[in-house]
N, C-alpha and C positions, 0 to 999 in steps of 0.2 A: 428116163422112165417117169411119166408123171406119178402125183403124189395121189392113191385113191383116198376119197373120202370114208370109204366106210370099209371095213375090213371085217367081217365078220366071226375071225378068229384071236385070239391075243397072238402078239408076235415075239417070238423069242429073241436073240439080240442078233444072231448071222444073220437072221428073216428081215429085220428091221435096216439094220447096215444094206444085204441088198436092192431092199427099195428104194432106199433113202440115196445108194450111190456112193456110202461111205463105206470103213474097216468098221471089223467090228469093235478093232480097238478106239476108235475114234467113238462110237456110242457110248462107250463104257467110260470113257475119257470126259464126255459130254454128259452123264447120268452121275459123276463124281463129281463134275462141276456143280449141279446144280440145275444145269440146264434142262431135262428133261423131269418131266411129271414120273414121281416116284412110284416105280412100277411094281405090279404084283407078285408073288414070288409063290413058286413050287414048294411042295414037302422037300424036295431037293436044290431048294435055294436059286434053281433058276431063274432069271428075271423073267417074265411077260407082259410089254408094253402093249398100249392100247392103240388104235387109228389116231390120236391126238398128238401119239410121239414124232407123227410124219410130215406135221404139220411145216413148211418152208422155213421160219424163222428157227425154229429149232436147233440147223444143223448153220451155226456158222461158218465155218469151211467150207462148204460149201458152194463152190463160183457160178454165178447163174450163166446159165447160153451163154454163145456171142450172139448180138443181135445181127 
């Protein structure tokens, strides 16, 4: 699935994992690293990333195509 530029919604962490092609434990794994831009959070603690967390470098695990 390509990565859209603009999403007009914040995403929560399954939403974000689906686009991206990862678990969700792997965002989560990756937002404790360090690696992701620290996301906004609900009165209920949820996370909510922004369109910048989709960005390709983000998700190292992830294997590009074969060409």
């Amino acid at each position: 699935m390509p990565f859209p530029t603009s999403t007009p919604k914040p995403l929560t962490v399954g939403k974000l994992a689906a686009l991206a092609d990862v678990s969700a434990t792997a965002v989560r794994f990756y937002d404790g690293a360090g690696l992701l831009q620290v996301p906004a959070k609900t009165e209920s603690r949820s996370r909510l990333y922004g369109p910048q967390a989709l960005q390709p470098p983000r998700f190292p695990g992830r294997r590009p195509p074969p060409p």
